[in-house]
N, C-alpha and C positions, 0 to 999 in steps of 0.2 A: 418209299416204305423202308428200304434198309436203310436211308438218312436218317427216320425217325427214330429205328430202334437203336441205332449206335451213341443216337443223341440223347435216348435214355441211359442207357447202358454206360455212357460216360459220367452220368451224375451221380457222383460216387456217397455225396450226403446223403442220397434218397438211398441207395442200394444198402448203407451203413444203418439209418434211420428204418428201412424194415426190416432190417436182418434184425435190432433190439426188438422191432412188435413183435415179432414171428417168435420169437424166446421168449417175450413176457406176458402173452396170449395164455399158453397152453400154465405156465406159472399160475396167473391169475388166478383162472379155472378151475385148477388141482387145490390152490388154498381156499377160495369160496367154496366149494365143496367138500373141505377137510373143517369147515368151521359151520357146516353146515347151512349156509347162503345158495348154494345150488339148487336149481329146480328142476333138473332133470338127472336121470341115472347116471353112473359115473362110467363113461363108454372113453377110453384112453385112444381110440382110431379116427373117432369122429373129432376129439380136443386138438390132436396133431392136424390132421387134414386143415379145421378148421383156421389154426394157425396158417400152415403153409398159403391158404387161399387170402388170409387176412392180411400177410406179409404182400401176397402178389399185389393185392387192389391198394394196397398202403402206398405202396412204391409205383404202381402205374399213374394213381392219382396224383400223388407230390410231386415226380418228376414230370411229370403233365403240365400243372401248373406252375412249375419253378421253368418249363421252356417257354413261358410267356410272360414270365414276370414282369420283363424291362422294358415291355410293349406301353404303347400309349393308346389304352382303348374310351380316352374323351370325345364324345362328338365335338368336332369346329364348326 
């Protein structure tokens, strides 16, 4: 288990790549909703959270799939 996480923790593209989602999340949201494109109330606790959780699954997913990139999953 600690193999795993240090071997996410190393893949420094994924960690760079959701630290840009996790800022351009709460971004989006604030201008859709300043242009009137928002469908719900304008709640600034829920757009951060929302960010930092969407940063999290951004970067557990990528980096997930980037430790298995070089694998050969053809049946022989």
């Amino acid at each position: 288990m600690k193999v795993a996480v240090k071997e996410l923790l190393a893949d420094r593209r994924s960690l760079k790549e959701a630290a840009v989602v996790t800022i351009l999340v709460p971004i989006v949201r604030i201008l859709m909703h300043l242009i009137g494109w928002g469908h719900d109330p304008f709640v600034w606790w829920e757009i951060l959270l929302g960010a930092l959780l969407t940063g999290v699954f951004y970067w557990l997913f990528v980096s997930g799939f980037r430790r298995f990139r070089d694998q050969d999953v053809m049946p022989r």
